[in-house]
C-alpha positions as CSV (number, residue, x, y, z in Angstrom):
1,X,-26.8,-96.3,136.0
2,X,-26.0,-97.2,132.5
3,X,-24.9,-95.7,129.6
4,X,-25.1,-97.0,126.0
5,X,-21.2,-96.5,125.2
6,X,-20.6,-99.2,122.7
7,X,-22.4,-101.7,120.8
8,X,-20.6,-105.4,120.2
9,X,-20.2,-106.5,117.0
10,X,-19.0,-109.9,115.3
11,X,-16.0,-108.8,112.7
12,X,-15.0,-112.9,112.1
13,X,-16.8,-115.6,112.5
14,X,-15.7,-119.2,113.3
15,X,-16.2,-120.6,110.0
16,X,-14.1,-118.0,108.2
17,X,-11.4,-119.6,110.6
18,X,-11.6,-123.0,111.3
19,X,-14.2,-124.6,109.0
20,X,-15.4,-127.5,110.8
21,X,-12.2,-128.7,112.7
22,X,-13.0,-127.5,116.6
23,X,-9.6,-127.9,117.4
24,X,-8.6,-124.8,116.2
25,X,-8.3,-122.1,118.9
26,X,-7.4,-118.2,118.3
27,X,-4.9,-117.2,120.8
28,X,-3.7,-113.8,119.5
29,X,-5.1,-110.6,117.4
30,X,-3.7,-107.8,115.7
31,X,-5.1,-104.7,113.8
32,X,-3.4,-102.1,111.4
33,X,-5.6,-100.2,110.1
34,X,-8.0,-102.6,108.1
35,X,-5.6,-105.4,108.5
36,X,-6.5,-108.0,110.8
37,X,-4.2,-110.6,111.8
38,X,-5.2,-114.1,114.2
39,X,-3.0,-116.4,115.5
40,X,-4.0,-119.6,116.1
41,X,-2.6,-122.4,118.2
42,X,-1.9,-124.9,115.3
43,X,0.7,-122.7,114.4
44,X,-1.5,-121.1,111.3
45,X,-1.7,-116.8,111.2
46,X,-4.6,-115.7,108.9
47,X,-4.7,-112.0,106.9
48,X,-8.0,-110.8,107.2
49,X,-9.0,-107.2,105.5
50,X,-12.0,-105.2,107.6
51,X,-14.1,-103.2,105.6
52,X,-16.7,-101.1,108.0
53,X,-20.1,-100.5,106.3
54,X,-23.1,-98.2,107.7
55,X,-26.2,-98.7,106.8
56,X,-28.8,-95.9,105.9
57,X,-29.7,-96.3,109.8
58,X,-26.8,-95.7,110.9
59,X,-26.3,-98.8,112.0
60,X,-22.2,-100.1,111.4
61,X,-21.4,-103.7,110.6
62,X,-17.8,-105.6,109.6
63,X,-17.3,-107.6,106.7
64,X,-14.1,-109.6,107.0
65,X,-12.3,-110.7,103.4
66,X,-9.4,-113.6,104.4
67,X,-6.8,-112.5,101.9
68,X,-4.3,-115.7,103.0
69,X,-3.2,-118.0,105.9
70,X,0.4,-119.2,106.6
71,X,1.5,-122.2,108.5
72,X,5.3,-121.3,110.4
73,X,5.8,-125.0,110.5
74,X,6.0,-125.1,113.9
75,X,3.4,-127.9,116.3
76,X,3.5,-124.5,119.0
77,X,0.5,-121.8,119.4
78,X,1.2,-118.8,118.1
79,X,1.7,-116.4,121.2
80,X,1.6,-112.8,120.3
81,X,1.6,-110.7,117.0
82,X,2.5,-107.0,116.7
83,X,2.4,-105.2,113.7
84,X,5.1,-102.5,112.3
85,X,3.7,-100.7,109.6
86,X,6.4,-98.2,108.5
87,X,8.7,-101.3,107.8
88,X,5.5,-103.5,106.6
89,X,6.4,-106.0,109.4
90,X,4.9,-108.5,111.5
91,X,6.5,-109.5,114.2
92,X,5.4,-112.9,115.6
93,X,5.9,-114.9,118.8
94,X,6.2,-118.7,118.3
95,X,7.7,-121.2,120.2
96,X,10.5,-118.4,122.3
97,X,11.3,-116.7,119.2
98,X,10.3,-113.5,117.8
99,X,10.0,-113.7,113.9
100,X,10.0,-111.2,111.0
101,X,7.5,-111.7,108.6
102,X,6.3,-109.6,105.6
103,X,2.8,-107.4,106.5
104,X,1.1,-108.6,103.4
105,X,2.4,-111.7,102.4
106,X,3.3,-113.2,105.7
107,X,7.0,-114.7,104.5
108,X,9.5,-114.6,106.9
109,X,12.6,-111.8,106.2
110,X,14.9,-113.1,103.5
111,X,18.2,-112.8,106.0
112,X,16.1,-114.4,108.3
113,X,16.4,-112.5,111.2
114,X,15.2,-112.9,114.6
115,X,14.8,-112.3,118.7
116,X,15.7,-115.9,120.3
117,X,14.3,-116.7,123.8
118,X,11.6,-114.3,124.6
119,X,9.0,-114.9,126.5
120,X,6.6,-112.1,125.8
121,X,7.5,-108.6,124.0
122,X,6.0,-104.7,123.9
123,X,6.5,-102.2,121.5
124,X,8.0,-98.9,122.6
125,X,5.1,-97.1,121.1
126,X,7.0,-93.9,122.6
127,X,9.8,-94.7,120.5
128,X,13.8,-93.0,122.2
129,X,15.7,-93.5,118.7
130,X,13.8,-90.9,116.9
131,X,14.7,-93.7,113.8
132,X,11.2,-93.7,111.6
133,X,12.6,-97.1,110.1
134,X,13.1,-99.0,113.5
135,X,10.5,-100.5,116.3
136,X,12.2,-100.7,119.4
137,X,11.0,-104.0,121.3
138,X,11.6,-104.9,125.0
139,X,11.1,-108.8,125.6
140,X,10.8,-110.6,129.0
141,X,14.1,-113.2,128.4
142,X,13.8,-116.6,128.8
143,X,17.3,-115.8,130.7
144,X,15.6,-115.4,134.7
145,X,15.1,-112.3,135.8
146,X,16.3,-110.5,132.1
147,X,14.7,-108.0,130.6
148,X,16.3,-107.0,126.5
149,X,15.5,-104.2,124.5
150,X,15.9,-104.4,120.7
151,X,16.0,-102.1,117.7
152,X,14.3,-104.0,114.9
153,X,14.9,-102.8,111.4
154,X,13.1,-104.0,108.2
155,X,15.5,-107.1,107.6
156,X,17.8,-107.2,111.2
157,X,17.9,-106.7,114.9
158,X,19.7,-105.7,117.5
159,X,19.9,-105.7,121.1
160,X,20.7,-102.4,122.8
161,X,20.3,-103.2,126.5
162,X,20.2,-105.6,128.8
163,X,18.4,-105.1,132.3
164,X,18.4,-107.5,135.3
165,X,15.3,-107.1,137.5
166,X,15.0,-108.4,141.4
167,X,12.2,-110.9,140.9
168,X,11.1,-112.6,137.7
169,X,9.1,-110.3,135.0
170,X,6.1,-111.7,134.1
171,X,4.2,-108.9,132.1
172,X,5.7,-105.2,130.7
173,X,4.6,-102.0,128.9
174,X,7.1,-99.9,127.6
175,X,7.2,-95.8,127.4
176,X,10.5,-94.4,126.2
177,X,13.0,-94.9,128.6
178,X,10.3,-96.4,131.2
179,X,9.5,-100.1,131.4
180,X,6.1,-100.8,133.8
181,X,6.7,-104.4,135.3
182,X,4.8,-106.9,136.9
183,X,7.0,-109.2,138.8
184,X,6.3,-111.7,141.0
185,X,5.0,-110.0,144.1
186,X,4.4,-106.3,142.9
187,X,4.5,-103.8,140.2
188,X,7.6,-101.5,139.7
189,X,8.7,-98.8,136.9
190,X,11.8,-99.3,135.5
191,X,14.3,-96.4,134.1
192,X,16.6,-99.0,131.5
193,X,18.7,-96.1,131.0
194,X,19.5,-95.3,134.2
195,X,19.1,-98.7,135.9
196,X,16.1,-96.8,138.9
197,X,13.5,-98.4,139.3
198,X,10.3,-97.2,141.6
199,X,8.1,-99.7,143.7
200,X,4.1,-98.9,142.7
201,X,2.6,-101.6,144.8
202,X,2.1,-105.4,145.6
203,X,0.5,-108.0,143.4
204,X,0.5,-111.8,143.4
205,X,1.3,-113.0,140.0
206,X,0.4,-116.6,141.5
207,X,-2.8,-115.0,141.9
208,X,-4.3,-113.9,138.5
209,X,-2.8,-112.7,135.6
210,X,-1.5,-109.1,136.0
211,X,-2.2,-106.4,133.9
212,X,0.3,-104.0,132.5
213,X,-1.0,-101.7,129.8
214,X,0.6,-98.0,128.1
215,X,-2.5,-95.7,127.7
216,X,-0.9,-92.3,127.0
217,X,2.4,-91.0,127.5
218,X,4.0,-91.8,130.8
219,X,0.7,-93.6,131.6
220,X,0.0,-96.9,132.6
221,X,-3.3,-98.9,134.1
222,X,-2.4,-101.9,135.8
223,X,-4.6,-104.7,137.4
224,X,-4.5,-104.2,140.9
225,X,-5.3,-105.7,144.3
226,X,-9.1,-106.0,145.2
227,X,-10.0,-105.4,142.0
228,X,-9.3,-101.9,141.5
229,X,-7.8,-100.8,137.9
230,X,-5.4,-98.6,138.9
231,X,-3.7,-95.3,136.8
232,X,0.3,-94.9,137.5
233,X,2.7,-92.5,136.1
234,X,6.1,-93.3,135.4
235,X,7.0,-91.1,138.7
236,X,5.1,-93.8,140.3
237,X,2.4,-91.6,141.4
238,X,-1.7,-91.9,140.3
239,X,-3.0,-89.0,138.7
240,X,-7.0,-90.3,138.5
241,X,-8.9,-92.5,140.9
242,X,-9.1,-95.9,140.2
243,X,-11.8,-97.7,138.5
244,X,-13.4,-100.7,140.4
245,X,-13.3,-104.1,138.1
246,X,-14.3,-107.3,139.0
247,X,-11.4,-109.4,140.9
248,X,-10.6,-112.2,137.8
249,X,-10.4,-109.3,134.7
250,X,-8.2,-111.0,131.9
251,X,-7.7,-107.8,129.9
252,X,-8.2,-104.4,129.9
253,X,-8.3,-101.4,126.9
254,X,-8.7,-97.4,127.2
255,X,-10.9,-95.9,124.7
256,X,-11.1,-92.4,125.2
257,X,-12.9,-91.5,128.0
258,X,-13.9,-95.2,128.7
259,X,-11.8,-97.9,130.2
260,X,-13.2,-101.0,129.2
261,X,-12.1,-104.4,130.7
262,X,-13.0,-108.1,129.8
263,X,-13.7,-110.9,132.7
264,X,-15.0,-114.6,132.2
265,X,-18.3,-113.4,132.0
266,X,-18.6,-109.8,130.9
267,X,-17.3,-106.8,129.4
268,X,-17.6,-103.6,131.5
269,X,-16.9,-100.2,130.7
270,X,-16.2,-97.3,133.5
271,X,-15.7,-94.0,133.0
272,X,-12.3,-92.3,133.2
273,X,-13.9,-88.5,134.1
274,X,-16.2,-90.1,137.1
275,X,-15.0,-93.7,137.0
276,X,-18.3,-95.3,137.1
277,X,-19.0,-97.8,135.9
278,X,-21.6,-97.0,132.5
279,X,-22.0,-100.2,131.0
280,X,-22.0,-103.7,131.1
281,X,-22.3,-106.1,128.2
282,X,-22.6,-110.3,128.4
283,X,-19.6,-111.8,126.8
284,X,-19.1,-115.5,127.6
285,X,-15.6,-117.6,126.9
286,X,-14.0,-113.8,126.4
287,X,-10.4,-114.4,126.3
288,X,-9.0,-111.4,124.6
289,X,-9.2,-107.8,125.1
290,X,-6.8,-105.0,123.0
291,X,-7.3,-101.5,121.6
292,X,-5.7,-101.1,118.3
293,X,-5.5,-97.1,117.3
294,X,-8.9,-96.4,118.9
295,X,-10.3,-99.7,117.9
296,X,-11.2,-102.1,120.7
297,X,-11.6,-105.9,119.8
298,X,-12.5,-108.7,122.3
299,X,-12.2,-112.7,120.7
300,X,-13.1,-116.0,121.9
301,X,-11.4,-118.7,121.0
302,X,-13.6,-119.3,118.1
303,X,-14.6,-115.7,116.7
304,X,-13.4,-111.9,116.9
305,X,-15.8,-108.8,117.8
306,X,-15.8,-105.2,117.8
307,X,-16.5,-102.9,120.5
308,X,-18.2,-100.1,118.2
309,X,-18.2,-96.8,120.5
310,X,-21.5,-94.8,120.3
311,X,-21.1,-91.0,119.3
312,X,-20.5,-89.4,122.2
313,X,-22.8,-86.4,121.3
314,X,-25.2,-89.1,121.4
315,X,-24.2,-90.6,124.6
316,X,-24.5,-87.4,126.0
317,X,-28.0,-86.3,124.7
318,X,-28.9,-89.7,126.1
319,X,-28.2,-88.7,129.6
320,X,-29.6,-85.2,129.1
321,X,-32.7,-87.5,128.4
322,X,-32.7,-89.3,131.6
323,X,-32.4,-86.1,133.1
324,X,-28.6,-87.1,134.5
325,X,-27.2,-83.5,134.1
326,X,-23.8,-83.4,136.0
327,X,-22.8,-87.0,134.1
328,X,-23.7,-85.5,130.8
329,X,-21.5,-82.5,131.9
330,X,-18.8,-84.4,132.8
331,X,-18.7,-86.1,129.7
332,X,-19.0,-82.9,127.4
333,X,-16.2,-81.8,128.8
334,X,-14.5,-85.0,128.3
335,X,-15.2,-84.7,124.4
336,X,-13.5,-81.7,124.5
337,X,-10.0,-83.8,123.1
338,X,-11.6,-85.3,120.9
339,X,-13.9,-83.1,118.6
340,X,-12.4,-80.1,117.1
341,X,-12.5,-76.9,118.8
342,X,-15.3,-74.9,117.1
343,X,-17.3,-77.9,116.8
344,X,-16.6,-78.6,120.4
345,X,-17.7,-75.0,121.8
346,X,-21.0,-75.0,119.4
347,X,-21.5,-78.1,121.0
348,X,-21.1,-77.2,124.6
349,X,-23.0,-74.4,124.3
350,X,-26.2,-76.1,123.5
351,X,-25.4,-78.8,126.3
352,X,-25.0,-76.1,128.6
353,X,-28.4,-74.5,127.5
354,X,-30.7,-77.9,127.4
355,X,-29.1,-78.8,130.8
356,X,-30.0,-75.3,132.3
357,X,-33.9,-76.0,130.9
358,X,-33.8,-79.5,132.8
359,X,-32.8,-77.8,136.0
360,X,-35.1,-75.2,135.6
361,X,-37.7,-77.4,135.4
362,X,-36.9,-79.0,138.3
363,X,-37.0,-76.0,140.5
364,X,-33.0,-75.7,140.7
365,X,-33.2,-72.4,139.8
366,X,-29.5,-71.4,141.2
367,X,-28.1,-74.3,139.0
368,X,-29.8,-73.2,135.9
369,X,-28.9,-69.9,136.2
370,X,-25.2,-71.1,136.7
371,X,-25.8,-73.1,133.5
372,X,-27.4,-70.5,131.8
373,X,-25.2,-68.0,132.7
């Protein structure tokens, strides 16, 4: 049964992009903040600024500003941007190389410095240095079967580590010392300290495109076989049940206590606490899904969205409403991270109580006196 959890809305539009020339093709997204970066596959990245407005209704819409657009001079795609605020730094992926430009006005670093022959990158978002002024990056080589880690500082880089894997890397999440993998034929976490790794279990990257994705510390969701989305640890051991996806999902997010995962012709959102599934939301030509500090954006080739979660004391009166008590309570204690504590017991309190009237009134007396109780 479905829940209203989010509500899609369009943050750029195609025009704001590409004008009229329909060769133009967004391939990657970043957000910091209410900075909004695309990268497009004529080698352009655009600066957008997002300003969130709500209407008297409640109702929240996106107005995008383009503050400028940069061409790197290069006839490649741009692959993947990650932004690094406290050194105001984007880093870009373009044609094997990892570039450092300037946050605001997208110029490359005056020494010029940069990560040669990468094939994709993460950012240790559980950082080991404990250096405020330094991202540490690990990037799938170019080099077979090569995994680097870098420490990149405002205007230079350097590699600290090099790891050799047994079959070729082809995505990777990084959580301090841990490196989640998909290789060729299965998923494994990687200690790069210590060189152990840890089988988690088999997947054809032939196949479909894996899924490797941090959600929390020492947590990962991967894309697994028959279509499950599966939780792993980095002691290579699941802690929640998986959800069930659709076999061909292209990208996943977590936001809090929704997983929500992109295919070629929906986006769906399960539950973490039950892992139902709670919604399900048309999306055509999807072929990007991230979570950016709570933020979850999906893009097509021609435009960028927001997933704009619902309150979940409104989700959860919603349910009380349909009379679905035990999902409501579920959820309610789910919230429990993320509204304060005071607010949270108030709160409670009077889900408890409406609940208890529901099951009264359905002649569960033992249950309502639990809830009551």
């Amino acid at each position: 049964m479905s829940v209203k959890a989010f509500k899609l809305v369009s943050a750029v539009e195609r025009e704001m992009l590409m004008g009229d020339k329909n060769y133009i093709n967004i391939e990657c997204i970043e957000c910091c903040g209410k900075n909004l970066y695309v990268g497009t596959n004529d080698c352009f990245i655009y600066h957008f600024l997002l300003d969130e407005k709500i209407s008297t209704a409640g109702k929240i819409t996106f107005a995008a500003t383009k503050q400028l657009h940069k061409y790197l001079g290069l006839k490649k795609p741009v692959s993947e941007l990650k932004a690094a605020s406290a050194l105001t730094r984007l880093l870009v992926l373009c044609d094997n190389t990892i570039t450092l430009v300037n946050m605001m006005n997208l110029e490359p670093v005056p020494t010029g410095a940069k990560i040669k022959g990468a094939v994709t990158f993460a950012v240790n978002e559980n950082p080991v240095s404990g250096d405020p002024f330094c991202v540490e990056v690990c990037i799938i080589s170019v080099k077979r079967r090569t995994i680097q880690m870098f420490m990149v500082f405002e205007d230079r880089v350097q590699i600290v580590k090099e790891v050799f894997t047994p079959e070729q890397p082809c995505a990777v999440a990084v959580d301090g010392y841990y490196l989640c993998l998909a290789l060729t034929t299965q998923y494994i976490i990687l200690n790069y300290n210590t060189g152990v790794s840890q089988d988690l279990f088999p997947y054809c990257s032939d196949e479909k495109r894996p899924i490797v994705k941090r959600i929390g510390r020492q947590e990962f969701l991967l894309a697994g076989p028959g279509g499950l989305g599966m939780f792993a640890t980095v002691d290579g051991i699941s802690q929640r049940a998986p959800v069930h996806w659709s076999e061909n999902v292209i990208g996943a997010a977590l936001c809090f206590p929704y997983v929500v995962a992109l295919d070629d012709e929906f986006i769906t959102v399960h539950s973490m606490l039950d892992q139902q599934q709670k919604q399900t939301l048309p999306f055509k030509e999807g072929h990007i899904l991230q979570d950016f500090e709570g933020k979850v954006i999906v893009a097509t080739n021609k435009g960028v969205y927001i997933l704009v979660p619902l309150p979940l004391e409104k989700q959860i009166q919603d349910l009380l409403a349909s009379h679905r008590v035990e999902e409501a309570l579920i959820l309610a204690k789910g919230a429990r991270r993320n509204i304060p504590k005071e607010k949270f017991q108030v709160m409670y309190k009077r889900i408890l109580q409406q609940a208890g009237f529901i099951q009264f009134a359905q002649l569960q007396f033992l249950e309502a006196k639990e809830l009551f109780r």
